[in-house]
RODO-2510 file (C-alpha; in nm, 4 decimals, decimal comma):
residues 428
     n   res          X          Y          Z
     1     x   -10,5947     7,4673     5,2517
     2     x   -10,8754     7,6144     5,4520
     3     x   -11,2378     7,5215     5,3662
     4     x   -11,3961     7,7283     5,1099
     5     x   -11,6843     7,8935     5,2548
     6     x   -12,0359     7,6902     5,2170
     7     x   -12,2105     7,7450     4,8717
     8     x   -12,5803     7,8717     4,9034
     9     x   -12,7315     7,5403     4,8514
    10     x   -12,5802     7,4532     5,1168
    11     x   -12,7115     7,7054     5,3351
    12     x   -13,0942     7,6573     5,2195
    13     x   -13,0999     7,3348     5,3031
    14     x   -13,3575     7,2399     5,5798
    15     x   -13,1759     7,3222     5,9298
    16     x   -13,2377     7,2065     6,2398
    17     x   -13,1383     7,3078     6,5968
    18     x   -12,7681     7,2091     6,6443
    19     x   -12,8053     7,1041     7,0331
    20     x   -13,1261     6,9139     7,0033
    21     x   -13,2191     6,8855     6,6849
    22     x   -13,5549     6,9802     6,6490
    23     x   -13,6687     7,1817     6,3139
    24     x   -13,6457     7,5393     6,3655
    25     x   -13,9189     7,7846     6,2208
    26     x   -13,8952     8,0603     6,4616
    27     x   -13,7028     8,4100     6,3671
    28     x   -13,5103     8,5540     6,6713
    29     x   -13,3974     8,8506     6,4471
    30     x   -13,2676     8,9025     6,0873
    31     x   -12,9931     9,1434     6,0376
    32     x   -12,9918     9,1022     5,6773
    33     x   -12,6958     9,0270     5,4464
    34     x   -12,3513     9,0973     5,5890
    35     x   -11,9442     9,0686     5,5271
    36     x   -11,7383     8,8214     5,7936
    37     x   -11,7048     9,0811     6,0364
    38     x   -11,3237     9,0100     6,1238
    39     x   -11,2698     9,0306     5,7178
    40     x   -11,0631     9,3491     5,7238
    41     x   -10,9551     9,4311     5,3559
    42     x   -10,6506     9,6177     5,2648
    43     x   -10,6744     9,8463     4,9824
    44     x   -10,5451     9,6518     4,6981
    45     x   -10,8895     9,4497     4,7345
    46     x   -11,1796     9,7532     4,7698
    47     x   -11,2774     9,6913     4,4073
    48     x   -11,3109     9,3085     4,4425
    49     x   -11,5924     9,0994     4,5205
    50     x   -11,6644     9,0962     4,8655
    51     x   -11,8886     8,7589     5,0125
    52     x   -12,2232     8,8647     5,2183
    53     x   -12,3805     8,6049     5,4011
    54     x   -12,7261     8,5968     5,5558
    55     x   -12,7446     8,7198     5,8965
    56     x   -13,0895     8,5887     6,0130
    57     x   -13,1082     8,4351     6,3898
    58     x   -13,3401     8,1458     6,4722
    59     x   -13,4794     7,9959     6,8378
    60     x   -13,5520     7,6347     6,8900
    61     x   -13,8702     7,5891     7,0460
    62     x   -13,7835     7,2898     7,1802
    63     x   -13,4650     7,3602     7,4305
    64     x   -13,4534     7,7030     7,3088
    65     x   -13,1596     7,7669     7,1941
    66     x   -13,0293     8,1047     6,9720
    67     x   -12,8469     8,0448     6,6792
    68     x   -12,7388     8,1197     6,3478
    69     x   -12,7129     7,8632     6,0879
    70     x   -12,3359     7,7878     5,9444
    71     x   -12,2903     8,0041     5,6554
    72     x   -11,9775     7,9822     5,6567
    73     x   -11,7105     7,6887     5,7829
    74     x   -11,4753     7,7494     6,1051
    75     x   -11,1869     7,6922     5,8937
    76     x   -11,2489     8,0048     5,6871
    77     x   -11,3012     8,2295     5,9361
    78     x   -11,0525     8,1743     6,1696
    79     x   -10,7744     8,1006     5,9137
    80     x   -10,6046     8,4610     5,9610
    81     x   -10,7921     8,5748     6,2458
    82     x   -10,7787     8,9628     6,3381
    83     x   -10,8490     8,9555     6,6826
    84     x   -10,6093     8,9378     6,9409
    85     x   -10,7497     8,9571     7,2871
    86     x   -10,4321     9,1479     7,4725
    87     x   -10,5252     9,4286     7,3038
    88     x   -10,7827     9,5199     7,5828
    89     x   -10,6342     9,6608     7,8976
    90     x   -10,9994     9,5603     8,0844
    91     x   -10,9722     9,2037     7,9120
    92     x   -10,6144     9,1492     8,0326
    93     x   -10,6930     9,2230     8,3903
    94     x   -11,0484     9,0441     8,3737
    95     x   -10,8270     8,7370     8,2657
    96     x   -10,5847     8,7873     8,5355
    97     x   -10,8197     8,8126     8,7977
    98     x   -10,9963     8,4960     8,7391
    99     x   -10,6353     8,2680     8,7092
   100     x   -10,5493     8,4718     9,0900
   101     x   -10,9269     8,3455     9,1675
   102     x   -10,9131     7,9828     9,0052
   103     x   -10,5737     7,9184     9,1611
   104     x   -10,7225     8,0036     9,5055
   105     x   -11,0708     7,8442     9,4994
   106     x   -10,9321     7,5261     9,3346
   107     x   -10,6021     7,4516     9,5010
   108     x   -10,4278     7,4734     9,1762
   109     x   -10,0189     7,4400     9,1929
   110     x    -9,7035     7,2352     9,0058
   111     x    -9,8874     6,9185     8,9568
   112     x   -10,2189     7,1105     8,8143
   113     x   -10,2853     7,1545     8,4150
   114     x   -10,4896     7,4209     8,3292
   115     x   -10,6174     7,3857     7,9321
   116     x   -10,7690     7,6831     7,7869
   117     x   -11,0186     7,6014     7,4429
   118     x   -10,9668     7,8942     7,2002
   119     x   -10,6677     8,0719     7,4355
   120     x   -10,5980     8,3108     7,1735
   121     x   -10,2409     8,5208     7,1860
   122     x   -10,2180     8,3900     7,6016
   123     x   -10,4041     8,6770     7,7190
   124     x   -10,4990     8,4353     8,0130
   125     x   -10,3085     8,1737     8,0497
   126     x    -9,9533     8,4057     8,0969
   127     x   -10,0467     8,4632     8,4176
   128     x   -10,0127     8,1147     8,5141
   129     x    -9,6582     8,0670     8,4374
   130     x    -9,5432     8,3279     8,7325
   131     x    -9,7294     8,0563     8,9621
   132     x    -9,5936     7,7918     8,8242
   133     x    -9,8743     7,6359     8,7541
   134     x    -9,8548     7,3713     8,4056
   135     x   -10,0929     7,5289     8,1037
   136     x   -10,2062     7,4032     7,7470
   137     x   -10,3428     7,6428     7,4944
   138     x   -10,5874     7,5260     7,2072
   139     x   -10,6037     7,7681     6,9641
   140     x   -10,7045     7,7549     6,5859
   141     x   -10,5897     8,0434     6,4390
   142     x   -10,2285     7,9737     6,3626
   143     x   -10,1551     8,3605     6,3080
   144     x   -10,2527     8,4537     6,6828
   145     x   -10,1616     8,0935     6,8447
   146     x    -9,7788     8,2462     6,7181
   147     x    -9,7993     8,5204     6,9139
   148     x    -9,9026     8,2834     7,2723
   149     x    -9,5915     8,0788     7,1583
   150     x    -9,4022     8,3972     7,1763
   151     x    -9,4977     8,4392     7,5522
   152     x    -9,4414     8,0698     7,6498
   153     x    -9,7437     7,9385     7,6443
   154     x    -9,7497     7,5913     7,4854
   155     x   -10,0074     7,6305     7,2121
   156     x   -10,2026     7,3825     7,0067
   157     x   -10,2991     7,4878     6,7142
   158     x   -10,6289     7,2917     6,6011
   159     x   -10,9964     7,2784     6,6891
   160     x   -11,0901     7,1572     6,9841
   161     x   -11,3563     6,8369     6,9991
   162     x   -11,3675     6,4827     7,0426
   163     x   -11,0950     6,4145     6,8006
   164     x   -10,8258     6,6340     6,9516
   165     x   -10,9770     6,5381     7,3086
   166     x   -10,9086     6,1324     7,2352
   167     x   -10,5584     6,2520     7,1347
   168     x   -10,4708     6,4484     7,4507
   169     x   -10,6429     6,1828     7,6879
   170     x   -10,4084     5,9236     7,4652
   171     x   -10,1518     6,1461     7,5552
   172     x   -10,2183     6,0946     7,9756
   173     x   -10,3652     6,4891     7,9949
   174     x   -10,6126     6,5365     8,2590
   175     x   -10,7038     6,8908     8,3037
   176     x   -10,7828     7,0256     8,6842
   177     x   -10,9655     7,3225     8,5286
   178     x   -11,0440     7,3945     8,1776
   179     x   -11,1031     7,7363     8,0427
   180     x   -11,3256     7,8621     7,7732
   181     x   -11,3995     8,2339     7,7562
   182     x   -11,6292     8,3214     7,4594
   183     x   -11,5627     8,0312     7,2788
   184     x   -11,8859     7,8351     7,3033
   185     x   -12,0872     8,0585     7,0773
   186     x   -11,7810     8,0201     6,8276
   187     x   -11,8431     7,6535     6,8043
   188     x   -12,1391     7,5104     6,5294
   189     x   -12,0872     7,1456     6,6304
   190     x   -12,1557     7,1905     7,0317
   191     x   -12,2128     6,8608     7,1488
   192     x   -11,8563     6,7378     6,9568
   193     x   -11,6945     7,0226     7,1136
   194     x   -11,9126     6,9605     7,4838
   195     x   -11,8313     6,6060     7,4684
   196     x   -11,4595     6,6465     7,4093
   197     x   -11,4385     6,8507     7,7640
   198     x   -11,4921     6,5327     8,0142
   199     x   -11,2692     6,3130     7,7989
   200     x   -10,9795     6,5172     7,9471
   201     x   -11,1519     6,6530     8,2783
   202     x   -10,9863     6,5333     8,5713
   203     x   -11,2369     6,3001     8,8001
   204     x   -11,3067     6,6518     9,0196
   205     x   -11,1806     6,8821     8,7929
   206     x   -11,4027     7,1690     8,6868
   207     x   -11,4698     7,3326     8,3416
   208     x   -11,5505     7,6905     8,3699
   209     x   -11,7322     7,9104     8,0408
   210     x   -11,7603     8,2421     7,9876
   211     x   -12,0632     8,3889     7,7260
   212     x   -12,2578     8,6588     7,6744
   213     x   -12,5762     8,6307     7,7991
   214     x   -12,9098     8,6143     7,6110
   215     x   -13,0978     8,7648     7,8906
   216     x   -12,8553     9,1018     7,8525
   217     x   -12,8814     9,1033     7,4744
   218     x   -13,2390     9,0901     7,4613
   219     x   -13,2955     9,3217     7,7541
   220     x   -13,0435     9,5975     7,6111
   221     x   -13,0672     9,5523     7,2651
   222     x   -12,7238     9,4323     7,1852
   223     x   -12,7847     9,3236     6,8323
   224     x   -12,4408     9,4151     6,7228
   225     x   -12,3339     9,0634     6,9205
   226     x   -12,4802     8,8849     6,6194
   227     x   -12,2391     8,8189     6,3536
   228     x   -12,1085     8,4608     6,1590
   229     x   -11,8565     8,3760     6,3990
   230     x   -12,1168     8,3480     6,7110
   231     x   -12,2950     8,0366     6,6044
   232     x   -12,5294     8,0657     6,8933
   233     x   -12,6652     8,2647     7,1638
   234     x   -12,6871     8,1046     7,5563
   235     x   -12,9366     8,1255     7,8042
   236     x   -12,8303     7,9140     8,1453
   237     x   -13,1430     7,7030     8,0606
   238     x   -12,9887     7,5957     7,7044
   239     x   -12,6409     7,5501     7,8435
   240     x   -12,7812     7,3293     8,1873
   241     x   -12,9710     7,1014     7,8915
   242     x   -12,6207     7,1153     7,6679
   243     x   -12,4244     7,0058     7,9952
   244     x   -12,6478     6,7523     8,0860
   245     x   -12,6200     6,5649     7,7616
   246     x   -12,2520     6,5181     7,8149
   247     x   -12,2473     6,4264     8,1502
   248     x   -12,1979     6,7805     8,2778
   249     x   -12,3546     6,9547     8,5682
   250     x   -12,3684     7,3160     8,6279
   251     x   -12,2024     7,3661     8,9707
   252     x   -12,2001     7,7720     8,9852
   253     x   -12,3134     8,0780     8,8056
   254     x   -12,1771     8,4244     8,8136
   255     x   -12,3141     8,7147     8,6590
   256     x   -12,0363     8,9172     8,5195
   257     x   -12,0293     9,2538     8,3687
   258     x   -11,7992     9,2052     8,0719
   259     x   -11,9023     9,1860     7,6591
   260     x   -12,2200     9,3703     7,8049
   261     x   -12,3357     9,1110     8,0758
   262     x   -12,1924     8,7835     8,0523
   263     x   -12,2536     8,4301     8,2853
   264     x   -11,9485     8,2280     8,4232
   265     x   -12,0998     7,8884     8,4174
   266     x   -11,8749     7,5941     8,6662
   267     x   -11,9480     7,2635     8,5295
   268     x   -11,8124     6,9114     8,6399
   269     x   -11,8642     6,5606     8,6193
   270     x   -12,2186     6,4206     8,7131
   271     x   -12,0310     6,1585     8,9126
   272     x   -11,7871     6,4377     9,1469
   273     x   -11,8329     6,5598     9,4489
   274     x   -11,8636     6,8871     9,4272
   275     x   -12,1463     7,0890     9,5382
   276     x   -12,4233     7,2991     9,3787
   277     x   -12,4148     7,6520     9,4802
   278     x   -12,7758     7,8582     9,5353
   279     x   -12,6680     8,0954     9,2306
   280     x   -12,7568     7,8001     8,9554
   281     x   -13,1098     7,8001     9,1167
   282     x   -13,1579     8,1698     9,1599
   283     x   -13,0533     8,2410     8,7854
   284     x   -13,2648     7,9892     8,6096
   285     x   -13,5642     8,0839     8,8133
   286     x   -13,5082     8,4830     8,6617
   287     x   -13,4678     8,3041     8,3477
   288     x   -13,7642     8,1302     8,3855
   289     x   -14,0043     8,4303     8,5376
   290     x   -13,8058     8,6280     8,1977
   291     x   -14,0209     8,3983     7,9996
   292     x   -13,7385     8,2035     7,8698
   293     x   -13,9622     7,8941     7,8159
   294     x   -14,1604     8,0580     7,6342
   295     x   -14,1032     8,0930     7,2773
   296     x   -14,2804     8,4560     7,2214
   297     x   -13,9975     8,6294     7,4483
   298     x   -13,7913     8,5086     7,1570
   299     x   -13,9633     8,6722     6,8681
   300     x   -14,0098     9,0091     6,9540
   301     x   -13,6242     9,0964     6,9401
   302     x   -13,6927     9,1622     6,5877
   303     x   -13,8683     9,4752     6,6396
   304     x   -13,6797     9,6377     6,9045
   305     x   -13,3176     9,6156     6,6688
   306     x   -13,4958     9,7752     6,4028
   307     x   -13,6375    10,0479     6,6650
   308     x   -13,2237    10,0831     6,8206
   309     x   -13,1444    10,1528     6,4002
   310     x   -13,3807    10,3716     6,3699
   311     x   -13,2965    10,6111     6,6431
   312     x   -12,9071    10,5640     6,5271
   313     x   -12,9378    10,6648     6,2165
   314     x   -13,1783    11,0008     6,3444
   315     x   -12,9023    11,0542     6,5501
   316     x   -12,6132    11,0521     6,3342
   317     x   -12,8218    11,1823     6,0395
   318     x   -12,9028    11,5250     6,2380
   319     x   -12,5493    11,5662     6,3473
   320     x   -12,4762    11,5474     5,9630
   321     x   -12,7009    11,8383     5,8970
   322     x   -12,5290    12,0342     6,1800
   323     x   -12,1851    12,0116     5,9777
   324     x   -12,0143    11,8257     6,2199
   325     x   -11,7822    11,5576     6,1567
   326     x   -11,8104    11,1999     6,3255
   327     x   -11,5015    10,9344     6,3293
   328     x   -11,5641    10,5980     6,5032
   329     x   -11,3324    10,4461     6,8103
   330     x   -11,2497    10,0696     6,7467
   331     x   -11,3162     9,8140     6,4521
   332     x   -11,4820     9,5220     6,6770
   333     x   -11,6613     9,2929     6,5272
   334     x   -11,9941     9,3778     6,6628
   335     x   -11,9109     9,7274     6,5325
   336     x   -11,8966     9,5994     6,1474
   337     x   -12,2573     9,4197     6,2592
   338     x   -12,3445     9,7728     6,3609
   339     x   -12,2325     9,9195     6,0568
   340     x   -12,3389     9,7472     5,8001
   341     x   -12,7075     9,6798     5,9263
   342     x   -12,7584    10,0527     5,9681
   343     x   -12,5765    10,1362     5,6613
   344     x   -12,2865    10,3857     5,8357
   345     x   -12,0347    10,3876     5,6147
   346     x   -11,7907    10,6979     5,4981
   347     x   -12,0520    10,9213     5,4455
   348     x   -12,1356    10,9551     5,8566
   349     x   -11,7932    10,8290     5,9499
   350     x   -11,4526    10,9429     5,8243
   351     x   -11,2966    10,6954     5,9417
   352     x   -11,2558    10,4595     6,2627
   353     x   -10,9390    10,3907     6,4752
   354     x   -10,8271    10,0697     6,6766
   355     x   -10,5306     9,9715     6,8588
   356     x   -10,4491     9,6505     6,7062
   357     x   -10,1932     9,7653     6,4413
   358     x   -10,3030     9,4569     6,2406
   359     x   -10,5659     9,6798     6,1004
   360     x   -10,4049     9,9807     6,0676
   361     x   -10,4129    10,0714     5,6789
   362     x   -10,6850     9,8338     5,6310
   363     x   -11,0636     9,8869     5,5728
   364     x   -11,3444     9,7799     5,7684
   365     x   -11,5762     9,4706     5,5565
   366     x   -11,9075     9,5835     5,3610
   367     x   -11,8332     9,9628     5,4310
   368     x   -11,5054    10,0134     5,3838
   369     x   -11,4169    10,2584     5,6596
   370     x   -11,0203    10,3507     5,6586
   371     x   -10,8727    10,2088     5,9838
   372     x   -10,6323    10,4271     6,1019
   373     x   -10,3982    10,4162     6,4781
   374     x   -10,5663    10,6057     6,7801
   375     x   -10,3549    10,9086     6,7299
   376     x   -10,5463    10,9958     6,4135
   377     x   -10,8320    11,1136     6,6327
   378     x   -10,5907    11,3819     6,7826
   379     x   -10,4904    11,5075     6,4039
   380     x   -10,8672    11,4996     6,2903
   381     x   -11,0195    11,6667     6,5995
   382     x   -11,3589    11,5529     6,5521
   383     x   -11,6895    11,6456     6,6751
   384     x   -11,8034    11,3347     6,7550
   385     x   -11,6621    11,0052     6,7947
   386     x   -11,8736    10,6807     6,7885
   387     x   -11,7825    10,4007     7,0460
   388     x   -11,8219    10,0661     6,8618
   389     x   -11,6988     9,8305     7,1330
   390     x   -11,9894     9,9926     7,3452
   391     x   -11,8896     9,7071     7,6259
   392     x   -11,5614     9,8766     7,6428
   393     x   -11,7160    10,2438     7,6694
   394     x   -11,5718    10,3148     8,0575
   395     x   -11,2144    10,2051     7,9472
   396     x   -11,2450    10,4193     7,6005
   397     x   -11,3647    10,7127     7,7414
   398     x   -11,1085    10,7780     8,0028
   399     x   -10,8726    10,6675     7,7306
   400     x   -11,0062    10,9330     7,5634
   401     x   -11,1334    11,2076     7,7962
   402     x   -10,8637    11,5088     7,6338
   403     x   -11,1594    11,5150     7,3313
   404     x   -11,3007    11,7811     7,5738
   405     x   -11,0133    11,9784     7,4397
   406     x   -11,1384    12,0548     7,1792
   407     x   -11,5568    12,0212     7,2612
   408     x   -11,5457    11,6344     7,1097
   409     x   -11,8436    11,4300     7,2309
   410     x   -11,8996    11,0896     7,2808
   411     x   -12,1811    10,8241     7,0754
   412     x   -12,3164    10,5082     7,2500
   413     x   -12,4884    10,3153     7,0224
   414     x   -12,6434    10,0350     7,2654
   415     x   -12,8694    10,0115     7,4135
   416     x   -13,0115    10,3634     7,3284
   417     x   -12,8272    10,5835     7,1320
   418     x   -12,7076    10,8743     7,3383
   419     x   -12,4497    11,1536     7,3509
   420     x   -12,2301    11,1493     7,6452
   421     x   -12,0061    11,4899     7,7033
   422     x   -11,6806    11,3581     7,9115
   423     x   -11,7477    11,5579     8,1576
   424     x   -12,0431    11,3113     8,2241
   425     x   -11,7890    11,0033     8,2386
   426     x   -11,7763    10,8735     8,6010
   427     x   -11,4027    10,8469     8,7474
   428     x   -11,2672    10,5408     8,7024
***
């Protein structure tokens, strides 16, 4: 059996950062009470009682570190996990651009391993196998581990720390690269998950992570990134201190345009050989000239998400009063953020679609919005349809340039809310 979720007095007790632990008394922003965002609900349980959890983001003011406290335990939330990453066209070619990459810049072949932490349904590591090249999954939803094992990836299905990392170094694995893409913020004990990487790093093997990055979500507003699963929030100067305590060193940054702006951090042991490029310099001192040392770049998010809700919520509200009639594209989990802060629920939205046919039939969490396949948008030839997974909105809307058709428009929520005609869409 799963973990039950943590009782409140759990939650209120005193909390303290989970990288350095220092107290934290700083707000970064509060988004209120909310649902588990990935908690789709089929209909049989609309009239039941549905958990909401605080959604209210802290910064350390010591290595300054984003985070949300743990509301709720790993093992709940990833139990029966709804997201399956090969569901994104851009994701599966993002993730098959950096194996071609990785196999090139590291020398990787036959007598490699390549271990990927949280690998998901083997959106990435498929595209090893062609090569030949030997992979490990570590994933801890059973339900979308399955569908990896399908493909022929070799999955683990567990979380990944210093426990599982003994057992695989027991076992004589030594990994030549391991993989983590938008896993770290997924992870409430960090330095047991950190520390388990250079028990089975190879002596000049390299660990590469993929995150969102705090300077884009503060720049451009992306509050909708917040929700229970995303433990924390990274800056390179909190993941340079995080490496550092586990014998880690950042190698190589790259600035990448996925989830909204993301950072592809290299890391390897303090004792290898490998070189530090220029890029780690040049993007801590932005950081730093950003103000990310100092703690009062940290506390006026606040304001600015409830300025982004306000203008939504004009926006939508007006179209309302015009008659016309709004459906949503995707049921992301930043889009259920999205929703249930601002409080769009079936009277602005008729209902949402999303490719994944695990949610088809079922209802998004707190607002209950019908989830329905993407052909429903062609049957319901709506005015308007709001983009959720925003980071997505290129792919999406040459998916879904024949809504000119019929004089459909687009909604961006983030950064600004805006209408976008498809004739306005730039060719791919």
């Amino acid at each position: 059996m799963p973990d039950a979720p943590k009782s409140a007095s759990a939650a209120s007790e005193p909390q303290s950062c989970r990288l350095c632990g220092a107290g934290l008394h700083h707000t970064f922003c509060d988004l209120g009470m909310s649902p588990l965002c990935e908690s789709f609900l089929p209909a049989d349980r609309l009239d039941r009682m549905e958990p909401y959890y605080p959604l209210r983001v802290m910064v350390c003011a010591s290595c300054y570190l984003v985070q949300l406290r743990e509301y709720v335990a790993p093992e709940h939330i990833f139990d029966d996990y709804a997201y399956f990453s090969s569901y994104s066209t851009s994701w599966v070619a993002h993730a098959k651009a950096y194996c071609d990459t990785m196999e090139r810049r590291f020398g990787l072949g036959r007598d490699s391993l390549v271990v990927e932490l949280a690998s998901n349904d083997g959106y990435l590591l498929q595209h090893f196998l062609p090569k030949g090249i030997p992979v490990l999954g570590i994933e801890p939803a059973a339900n979308v581990a399955a569908a990896a094992t399908e493909k022929g990836v070799p999955t683990v299905v567990d979380f990944f720390g210093t426990n599982l990392a003994a057992k695989l170094a027991a076992e004589g694995r030594r990994a030549d690269l391991i993989a983590g893409n938008n896993v770290l913020a997924q992870v409430p004990d960090l330095n047991d998950f950190v520390a388990g990487m250079p028990m089975i790093l190879a002596p000049e093997g390299v660990v590469t992570l993929e995150f969102p990055h705090l300077a884009r979500l503060i720049d451009e507003r992306q509050f909708d990134t917040i929700y229970h699963e995303h433990f924390s929030y990274f800056s390179l100067v909190s993941v340079e201190r995080l490496a550092a305590r586990h014998g880690l060193r950042l190698i190589d940054v790259e600035e990448l345009p996925t989830h909204g702006g993301s950072l592809r951090v290299y890391l390897a042991h303090e004792s290898s050989s490998h070189a530090v490029a220029s890029a780690v310099g040049r993007v801590l001192a932005a950081e730093e000239a950003r103000g990310f040392r100092r703690i009062e770049t940290y506390t006026g998010f606040d304001a600015e998400v409830r300025a982004v809700k306000r203008d939504l919520l004009d926006l939508l509200i007006g179209l309302k009063r015009q008659g016309k009639r709004i459906c949503g594209y995707g049921a992301p989990g930043k889009g259920n953020t999205l929703l249930n802060y601002c409080g769009i629920g079936p009277d602005f939205l008729d209902f949402t679609v999303d490719r994944n046919p695990y949610k088809h039939g079922r209802f998004t969490p707190g607002m209950h919005l019908p989830i329905h396949p993407p052909e429903a948008l062609d049957a319901a030839r709506p005015d308007y349809v709001l983009i959720l997974p925003w980071n997505l909105k290129a792919e999406i809307m040459h998916q879904l340039a024949h809504i000119a058709d019929w004089g459909g428009k687009f909604v961006v929520p983030i950064p600004k809310p805006e209408i976008v005609a498809p004739s306005e869409v730039k060719p791919a």
